[in-house]
KOLGU-4560 file (N, C-alpha, C; in nm, 3 decimals, padded with zeros to 5 digits):
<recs>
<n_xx: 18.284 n_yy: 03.030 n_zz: 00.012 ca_xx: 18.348 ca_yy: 03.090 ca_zz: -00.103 c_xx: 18.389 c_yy: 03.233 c_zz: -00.068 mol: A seq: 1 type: UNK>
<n_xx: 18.522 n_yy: 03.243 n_zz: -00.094 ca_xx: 18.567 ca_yy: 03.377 ca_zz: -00.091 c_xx: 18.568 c_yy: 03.497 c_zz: -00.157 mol: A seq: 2 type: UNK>
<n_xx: 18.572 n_yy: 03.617 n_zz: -00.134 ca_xx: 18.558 ca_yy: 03.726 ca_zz: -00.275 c_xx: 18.679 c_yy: 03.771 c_zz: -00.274 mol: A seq: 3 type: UNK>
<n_xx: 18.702 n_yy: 03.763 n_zz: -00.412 ca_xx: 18.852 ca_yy: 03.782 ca_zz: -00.442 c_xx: 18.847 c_yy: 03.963 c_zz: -00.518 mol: A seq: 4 type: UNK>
<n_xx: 18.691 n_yy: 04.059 n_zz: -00.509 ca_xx: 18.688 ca_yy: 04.128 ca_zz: -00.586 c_xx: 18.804 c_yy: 04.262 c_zz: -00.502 mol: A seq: 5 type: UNK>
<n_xx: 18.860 n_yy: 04.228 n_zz: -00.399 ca_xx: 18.877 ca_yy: 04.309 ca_zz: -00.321 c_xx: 19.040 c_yy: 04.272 c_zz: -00.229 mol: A seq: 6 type: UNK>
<n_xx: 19.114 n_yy: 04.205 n_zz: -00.327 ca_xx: 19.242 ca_yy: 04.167 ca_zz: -00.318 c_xx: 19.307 c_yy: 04.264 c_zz: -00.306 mol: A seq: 7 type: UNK>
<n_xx: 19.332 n_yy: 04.394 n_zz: -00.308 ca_xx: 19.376 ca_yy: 04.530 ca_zz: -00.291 c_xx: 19.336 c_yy: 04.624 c_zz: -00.237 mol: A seq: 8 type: UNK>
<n_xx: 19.298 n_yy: 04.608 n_zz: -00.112 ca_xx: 19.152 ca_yy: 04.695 ca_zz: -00.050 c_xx: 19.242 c_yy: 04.872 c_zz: -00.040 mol: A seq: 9 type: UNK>
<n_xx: 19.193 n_yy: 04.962 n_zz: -00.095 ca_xx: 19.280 ca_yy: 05.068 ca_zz: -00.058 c_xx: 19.228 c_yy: 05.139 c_zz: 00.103 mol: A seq: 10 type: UNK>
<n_xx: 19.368 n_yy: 05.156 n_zz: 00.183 ca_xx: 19.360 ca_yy: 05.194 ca_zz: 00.276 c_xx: 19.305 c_yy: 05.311 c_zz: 00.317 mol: A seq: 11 type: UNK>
<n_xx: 19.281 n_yy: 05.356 n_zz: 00.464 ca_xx: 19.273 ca_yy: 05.489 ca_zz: 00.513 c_xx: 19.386 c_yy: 05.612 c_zz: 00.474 mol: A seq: 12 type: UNK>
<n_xx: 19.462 n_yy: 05.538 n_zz: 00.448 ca_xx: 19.642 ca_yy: 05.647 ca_zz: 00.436 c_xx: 19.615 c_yy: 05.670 c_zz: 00.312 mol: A seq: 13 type: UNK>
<n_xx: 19.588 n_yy: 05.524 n_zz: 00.236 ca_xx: 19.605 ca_yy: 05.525 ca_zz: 00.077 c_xx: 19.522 c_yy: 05.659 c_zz: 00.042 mol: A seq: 14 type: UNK>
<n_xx: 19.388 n_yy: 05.691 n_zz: 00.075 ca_xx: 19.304 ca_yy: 05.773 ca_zz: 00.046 c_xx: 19.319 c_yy: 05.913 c_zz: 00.075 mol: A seq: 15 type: UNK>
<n_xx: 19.400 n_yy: 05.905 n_zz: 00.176 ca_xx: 19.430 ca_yy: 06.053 ca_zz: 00.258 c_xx: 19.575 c_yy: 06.095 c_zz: 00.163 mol: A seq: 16 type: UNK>
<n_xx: 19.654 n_yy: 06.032 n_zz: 00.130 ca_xx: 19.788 ca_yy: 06.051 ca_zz: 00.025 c_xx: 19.726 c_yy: 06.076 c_zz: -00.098 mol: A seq: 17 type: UNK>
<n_xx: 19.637 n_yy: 06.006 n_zz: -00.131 ca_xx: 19.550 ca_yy: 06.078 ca_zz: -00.287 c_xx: 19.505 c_yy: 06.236 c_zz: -00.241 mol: A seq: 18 type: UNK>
<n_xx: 19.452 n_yy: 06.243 n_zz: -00.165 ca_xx: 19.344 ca_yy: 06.371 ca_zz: -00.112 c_xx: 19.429 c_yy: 06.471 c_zz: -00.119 mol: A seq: 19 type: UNK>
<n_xx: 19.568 n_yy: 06.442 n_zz: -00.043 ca_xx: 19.675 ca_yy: 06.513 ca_zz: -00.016 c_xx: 19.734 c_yy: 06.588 c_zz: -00.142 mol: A seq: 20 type: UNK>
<n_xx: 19.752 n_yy: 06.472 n_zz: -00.219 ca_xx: 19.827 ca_yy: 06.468 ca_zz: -00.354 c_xx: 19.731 c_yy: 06.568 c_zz: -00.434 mol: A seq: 21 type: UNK>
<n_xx: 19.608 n_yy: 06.556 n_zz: -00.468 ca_xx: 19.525 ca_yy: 06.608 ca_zz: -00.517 c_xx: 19.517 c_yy: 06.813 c_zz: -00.502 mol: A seq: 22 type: UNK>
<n_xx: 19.498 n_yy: 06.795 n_zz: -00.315 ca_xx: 19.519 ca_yy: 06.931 ca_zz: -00.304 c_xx: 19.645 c_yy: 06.996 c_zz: -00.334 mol: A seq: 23 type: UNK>
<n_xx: 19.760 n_yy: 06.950 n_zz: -00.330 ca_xx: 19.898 ca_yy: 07.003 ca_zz: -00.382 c_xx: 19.903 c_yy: 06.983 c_zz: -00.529 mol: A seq: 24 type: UNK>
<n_xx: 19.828 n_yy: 06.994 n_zz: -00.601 ca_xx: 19.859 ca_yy: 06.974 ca_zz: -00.708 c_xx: 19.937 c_yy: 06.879 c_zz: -00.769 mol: A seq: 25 type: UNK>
<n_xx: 19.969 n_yy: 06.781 n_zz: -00.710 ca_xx: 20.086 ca_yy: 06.654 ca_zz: -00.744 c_xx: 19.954 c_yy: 06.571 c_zz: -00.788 mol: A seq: 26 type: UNK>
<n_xx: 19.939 n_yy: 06.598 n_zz: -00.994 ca_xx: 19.869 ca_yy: 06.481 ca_zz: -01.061 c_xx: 19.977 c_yy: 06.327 c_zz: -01.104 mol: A seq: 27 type: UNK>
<n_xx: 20.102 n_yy: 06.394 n_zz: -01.095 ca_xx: 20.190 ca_yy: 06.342 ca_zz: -01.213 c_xx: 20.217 c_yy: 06.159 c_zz: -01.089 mol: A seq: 28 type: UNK>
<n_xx: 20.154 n_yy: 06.120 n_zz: -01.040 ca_xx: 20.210 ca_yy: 06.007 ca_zz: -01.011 c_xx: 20.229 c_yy: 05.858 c_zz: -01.031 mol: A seq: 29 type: UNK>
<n_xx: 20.189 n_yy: 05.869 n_zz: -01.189 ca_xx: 20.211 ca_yy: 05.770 ca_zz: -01.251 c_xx: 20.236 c_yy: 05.781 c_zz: -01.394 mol: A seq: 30 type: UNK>
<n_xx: 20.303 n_yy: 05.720 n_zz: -01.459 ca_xx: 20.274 ca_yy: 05.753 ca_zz: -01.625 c_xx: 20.133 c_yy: 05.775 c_zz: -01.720 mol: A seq: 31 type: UNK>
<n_xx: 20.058 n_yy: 05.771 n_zz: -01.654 ca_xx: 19.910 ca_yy: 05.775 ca_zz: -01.703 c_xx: 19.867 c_yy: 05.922 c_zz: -01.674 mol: A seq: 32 type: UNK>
<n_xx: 19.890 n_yy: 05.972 n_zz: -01.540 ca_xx: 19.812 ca_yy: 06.059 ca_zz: -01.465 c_xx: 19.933 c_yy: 06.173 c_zz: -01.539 mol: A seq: 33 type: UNK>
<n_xx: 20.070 n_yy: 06.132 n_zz: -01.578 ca_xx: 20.142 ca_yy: 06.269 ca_zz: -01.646 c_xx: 20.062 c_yy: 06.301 c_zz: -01.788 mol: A seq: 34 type: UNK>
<n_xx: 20.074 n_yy: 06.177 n_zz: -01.876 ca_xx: 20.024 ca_yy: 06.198 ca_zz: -02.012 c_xx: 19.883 c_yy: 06.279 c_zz: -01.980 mol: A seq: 35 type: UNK>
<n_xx: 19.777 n_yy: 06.266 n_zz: -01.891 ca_xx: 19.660 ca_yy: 06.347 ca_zz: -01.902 c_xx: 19.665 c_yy: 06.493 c_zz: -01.847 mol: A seq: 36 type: UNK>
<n_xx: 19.814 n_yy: 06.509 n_zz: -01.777 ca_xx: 19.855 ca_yy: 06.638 ca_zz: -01.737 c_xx: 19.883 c_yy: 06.703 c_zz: -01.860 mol: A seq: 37 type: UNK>
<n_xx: 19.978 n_yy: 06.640 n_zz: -01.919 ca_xx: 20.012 ca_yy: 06.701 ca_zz: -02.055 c_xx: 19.898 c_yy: 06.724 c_zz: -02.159 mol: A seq: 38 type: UNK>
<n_xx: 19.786 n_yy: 06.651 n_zz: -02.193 ca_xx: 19.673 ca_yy: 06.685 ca_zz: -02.250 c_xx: 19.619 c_yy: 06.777 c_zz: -02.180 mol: A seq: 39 type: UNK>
<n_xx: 19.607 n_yy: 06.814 n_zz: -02.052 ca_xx: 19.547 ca_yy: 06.916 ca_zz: -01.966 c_xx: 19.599 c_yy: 07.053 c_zz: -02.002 mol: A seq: 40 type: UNK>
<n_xx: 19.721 n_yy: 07.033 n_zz: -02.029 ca_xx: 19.826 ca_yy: 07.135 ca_zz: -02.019 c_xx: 19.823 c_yy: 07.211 c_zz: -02.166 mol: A seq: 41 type: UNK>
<n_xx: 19.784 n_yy: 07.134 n_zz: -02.262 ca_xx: 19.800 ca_yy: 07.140 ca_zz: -02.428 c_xx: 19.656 c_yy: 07.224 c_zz: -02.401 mol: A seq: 42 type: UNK>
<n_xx: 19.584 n_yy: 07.171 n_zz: -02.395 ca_xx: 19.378 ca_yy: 07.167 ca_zz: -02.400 c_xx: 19.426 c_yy: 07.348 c_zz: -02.314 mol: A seq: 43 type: UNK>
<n_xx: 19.454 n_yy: 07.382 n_zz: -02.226 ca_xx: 19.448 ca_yy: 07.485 ca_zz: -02.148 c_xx: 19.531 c_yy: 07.590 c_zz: -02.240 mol: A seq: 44 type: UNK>
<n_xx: 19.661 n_yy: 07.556 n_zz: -02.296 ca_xx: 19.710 ca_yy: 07.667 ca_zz: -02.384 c_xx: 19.648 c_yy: 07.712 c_zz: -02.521 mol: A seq: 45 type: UNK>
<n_xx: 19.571 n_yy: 07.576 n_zz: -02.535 ca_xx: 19.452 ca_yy: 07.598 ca_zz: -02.646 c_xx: 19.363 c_yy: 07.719 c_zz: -02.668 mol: A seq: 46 type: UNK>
<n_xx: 19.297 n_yy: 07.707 n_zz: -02.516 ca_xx: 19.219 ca_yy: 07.783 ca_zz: -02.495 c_xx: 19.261 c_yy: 07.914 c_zz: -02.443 mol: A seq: 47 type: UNK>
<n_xx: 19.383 n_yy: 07.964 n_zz: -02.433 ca_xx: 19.426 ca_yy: 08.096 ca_zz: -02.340 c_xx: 19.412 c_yy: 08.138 c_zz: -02.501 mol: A seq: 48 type: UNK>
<n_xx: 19.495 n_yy: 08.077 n_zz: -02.613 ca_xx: 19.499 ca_yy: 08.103 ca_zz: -02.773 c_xx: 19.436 c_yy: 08.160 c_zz: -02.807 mol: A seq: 49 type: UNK>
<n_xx: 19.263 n_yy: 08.087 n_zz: -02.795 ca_xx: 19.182 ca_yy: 08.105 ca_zz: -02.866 c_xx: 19.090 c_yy: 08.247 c_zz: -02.774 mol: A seq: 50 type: UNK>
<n_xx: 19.123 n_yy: 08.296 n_zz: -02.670 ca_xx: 19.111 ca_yy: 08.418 ca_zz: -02.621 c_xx: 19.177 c_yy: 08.534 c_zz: -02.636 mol: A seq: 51 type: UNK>
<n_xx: 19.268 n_yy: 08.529 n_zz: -02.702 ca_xx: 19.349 ca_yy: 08.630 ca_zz: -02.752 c_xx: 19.314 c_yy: 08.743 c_zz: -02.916 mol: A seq: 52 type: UNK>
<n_xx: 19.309 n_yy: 08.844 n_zz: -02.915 ca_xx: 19.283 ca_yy: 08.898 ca_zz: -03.033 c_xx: 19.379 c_yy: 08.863 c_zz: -03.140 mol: A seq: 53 type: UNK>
<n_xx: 19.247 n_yy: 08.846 n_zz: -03.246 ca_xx: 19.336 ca_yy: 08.811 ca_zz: -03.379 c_xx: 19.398 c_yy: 08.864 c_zz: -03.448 mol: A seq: 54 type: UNK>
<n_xx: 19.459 n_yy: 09.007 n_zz: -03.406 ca_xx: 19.511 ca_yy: 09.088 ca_zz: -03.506 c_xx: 19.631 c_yy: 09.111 c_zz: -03.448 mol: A seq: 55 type: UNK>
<n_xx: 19.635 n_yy: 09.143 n_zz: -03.310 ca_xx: 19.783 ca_yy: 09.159 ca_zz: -03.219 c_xx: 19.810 c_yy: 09.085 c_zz: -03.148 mol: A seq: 56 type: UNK>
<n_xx: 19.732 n_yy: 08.997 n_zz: -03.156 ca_xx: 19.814 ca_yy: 08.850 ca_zz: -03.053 c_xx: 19.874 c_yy: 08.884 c_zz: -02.924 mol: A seq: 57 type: UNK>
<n_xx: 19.815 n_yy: 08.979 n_zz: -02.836 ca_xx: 19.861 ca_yy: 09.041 ca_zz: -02.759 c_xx: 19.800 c_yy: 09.059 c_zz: -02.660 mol: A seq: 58 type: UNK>
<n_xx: 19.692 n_yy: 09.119 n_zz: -02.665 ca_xx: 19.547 ca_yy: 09.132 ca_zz: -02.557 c_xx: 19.422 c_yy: 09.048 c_zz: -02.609 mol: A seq: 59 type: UNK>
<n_xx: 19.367 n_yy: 09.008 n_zz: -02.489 ca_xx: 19.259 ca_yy: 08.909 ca_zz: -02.517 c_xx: 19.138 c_yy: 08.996 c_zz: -02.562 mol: A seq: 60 type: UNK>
<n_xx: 19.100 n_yy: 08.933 n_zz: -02.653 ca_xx: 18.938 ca_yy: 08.968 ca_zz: -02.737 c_xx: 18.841 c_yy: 09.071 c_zz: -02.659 mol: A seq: 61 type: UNK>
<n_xx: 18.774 n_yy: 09.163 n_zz: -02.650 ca_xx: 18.731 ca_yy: 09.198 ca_zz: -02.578 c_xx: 18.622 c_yy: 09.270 c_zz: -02.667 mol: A seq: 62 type: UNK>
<n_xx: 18.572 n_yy: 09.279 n_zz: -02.782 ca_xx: 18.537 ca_yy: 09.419 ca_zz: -02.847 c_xx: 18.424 c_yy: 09.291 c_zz: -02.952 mol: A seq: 63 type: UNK>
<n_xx: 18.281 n_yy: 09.271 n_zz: -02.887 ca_xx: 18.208 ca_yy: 09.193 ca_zz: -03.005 c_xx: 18.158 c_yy: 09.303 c_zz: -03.132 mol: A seq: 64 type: UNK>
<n_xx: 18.211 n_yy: 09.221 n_zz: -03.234 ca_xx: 18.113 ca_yy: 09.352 ca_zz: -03.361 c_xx: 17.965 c_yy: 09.290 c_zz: -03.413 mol: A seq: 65 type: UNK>
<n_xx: 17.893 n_yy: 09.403 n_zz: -03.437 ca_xx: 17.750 ca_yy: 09.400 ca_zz: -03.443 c_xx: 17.751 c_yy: 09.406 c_zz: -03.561 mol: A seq: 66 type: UNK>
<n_xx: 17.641 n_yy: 09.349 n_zz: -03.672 ca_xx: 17.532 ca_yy: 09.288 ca_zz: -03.623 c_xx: 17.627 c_yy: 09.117 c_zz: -03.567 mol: A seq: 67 type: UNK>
<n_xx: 17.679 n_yy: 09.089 n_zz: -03.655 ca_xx: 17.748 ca_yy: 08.944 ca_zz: -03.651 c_xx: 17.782 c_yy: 08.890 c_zz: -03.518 mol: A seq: 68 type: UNK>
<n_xx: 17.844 n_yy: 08.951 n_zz: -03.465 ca_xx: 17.893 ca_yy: 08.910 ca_zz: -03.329 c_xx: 17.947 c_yy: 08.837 c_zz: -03.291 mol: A seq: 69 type: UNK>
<n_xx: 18.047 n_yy: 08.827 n_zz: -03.371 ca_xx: 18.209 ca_yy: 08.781 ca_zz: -03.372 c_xx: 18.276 c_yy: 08.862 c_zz: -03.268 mol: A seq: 70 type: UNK>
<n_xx: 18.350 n_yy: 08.756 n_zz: -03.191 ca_xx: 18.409 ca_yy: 08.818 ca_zz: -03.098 c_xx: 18.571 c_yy: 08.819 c_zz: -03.112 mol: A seq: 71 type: UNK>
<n_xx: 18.684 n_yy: 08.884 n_zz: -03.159 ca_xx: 18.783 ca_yy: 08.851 ca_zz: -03.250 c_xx: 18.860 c_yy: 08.994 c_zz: -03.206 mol: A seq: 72 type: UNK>
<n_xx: 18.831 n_yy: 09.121 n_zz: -03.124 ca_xx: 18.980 ca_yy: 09.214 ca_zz: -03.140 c_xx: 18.991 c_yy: 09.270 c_zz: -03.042 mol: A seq: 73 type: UNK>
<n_xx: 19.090 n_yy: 09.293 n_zz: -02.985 ca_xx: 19.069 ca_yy: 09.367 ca_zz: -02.851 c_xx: 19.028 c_yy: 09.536 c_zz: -02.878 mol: A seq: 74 type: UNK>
<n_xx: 19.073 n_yy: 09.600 n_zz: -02.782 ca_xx: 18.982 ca_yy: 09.742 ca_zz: -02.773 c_xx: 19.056 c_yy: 09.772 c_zz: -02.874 mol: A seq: 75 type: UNK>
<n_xx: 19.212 n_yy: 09.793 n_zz: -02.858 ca_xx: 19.305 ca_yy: 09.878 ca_zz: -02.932 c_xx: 19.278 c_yy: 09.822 c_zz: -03.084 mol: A seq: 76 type: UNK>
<n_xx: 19.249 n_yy: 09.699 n_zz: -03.112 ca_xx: 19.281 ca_yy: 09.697 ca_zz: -03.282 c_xx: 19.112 c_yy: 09.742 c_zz: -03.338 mol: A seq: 77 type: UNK>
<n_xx: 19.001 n_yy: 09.670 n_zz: -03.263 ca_xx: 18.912 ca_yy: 09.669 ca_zz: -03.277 c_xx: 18.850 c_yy: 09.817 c_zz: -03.380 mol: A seq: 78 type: UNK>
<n_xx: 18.898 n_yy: 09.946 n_zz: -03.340 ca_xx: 18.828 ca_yy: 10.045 ca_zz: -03.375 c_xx: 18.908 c_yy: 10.072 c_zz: -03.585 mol: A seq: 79 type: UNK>
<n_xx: 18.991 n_yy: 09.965 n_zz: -03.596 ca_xx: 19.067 ca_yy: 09.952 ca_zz: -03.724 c_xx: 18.976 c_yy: 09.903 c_zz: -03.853 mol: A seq: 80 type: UNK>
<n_xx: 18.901 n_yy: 09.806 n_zz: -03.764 ca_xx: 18.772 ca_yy: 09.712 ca_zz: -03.867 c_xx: 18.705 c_yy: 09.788 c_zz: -03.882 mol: A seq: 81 type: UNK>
<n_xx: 18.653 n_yy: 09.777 n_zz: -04.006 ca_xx: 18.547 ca_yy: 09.827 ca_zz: -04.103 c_xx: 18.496 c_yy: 09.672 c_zz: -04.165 mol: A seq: 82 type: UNK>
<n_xx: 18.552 n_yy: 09.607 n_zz: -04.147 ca_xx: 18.487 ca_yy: 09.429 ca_zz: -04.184 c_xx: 18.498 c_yy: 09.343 c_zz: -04.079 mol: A seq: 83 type: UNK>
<n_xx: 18.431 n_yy: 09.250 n_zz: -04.066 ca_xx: 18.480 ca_yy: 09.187 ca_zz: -03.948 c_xx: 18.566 c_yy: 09.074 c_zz: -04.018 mol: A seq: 84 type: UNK>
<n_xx: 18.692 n_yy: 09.081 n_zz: -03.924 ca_xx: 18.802 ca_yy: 08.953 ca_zz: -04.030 c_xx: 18.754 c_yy: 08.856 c_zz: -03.984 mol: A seq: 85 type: UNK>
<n_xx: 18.618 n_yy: 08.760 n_zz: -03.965 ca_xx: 18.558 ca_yy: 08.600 ca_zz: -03.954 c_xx: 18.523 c_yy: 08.619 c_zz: -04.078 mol: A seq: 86 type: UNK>
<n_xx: 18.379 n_yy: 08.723 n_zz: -04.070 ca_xx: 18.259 ca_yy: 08.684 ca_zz: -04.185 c_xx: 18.252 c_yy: 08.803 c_zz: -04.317 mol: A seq: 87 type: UNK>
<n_xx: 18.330 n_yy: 08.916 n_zz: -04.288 ca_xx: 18.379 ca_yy: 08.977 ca_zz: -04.364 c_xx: 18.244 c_yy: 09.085 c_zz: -04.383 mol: A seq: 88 type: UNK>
<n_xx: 18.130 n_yy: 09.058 n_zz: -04.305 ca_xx: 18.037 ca_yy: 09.178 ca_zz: -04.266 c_xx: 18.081 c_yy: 09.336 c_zz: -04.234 mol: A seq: 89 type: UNK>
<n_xx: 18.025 n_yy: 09.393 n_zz: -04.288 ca_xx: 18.001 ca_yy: 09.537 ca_zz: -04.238 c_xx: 17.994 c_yy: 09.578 c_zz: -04.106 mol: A seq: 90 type: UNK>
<n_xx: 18.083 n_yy: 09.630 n_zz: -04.039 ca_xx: 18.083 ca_yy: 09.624 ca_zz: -03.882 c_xx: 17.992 c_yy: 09.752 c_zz: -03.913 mol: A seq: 91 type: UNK>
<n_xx: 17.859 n_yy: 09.762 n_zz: -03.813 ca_xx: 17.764 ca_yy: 09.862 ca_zz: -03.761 c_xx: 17.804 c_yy: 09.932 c_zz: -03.623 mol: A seq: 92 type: UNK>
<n_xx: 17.844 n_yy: 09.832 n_zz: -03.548 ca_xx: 17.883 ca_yy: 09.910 ca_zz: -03.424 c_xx: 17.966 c_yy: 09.814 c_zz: -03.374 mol: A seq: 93 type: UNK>
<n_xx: 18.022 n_yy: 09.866 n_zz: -03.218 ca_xx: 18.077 ca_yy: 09.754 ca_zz: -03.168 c_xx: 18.000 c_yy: 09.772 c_zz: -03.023 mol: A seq: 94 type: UNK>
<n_xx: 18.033 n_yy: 09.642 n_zz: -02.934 ca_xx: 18.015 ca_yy: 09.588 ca_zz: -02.762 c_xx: 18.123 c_yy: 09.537 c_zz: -02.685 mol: A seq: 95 type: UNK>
<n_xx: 18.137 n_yy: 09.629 n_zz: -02.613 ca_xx: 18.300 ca_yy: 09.564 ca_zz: -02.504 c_xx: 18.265 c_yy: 09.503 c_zz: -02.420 mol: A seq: 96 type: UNK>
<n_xx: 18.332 n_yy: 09.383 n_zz: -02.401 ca_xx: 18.246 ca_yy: 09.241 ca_zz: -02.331 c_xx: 18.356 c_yy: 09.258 c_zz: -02.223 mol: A seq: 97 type: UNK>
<n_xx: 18.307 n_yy: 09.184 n_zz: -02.114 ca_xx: 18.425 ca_yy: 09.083 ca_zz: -02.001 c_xx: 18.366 c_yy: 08.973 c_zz: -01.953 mol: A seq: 98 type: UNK>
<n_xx: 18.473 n_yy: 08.903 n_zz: -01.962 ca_xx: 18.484 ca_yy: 08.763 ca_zz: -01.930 c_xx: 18.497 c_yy: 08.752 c_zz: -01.796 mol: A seq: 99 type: UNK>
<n_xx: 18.416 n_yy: 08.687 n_zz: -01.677 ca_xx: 18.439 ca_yy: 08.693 ca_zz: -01.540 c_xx: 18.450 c_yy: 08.551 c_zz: -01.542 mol: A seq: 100 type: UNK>
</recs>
């Protein structure tokens, strides 16, 4: 009896053209592997978004306010709050963070 689980055996090349593909950044080589580029691509602008300060949409967040510690304005708008625009607390102080 034969095994049929292995009717497509992928080659030495086959594997080295993925590897290849992989390090050049070439995901898009099938209709499957684009659509999860494009979710990759959505999911990633998501998140550059959601690093950005909420008041100038301009420079990324950088300035947490205390006690709450909401992280929400960069340096420049940051020193404007007297509330924090999440929870609407009494800003006490602030902490300038970085993101590495």
């Amino acid at each position: 009896m034969e095994d049929d689980t292995n009717e497509n055996p992928l080659t030495g090349s086959d594997i080295l053209s993925t590897i290849f593909a992989i390090e050049n950044g070439d995901f898009s080589t099938n209709k499957t592997d684009t659509n999860q580029e494009d979710e990759f691509l959505q999911e990633n602008k998501r998140l550059k978004e959601q690093k950005l300060c909420r008041i100038c949409k301009e420079e990324d967040a950088n300035i947490a306010f205390l006690p709450c510690g909401h992280l929400l304005c960069c340096s420049d708008c940051a020193p404007a709050m007297r509330y924090c625009p999440s929870c609407q607390e009494y800003v006490r102080g602030t902490v300038k963070t970085w993101l590495v």
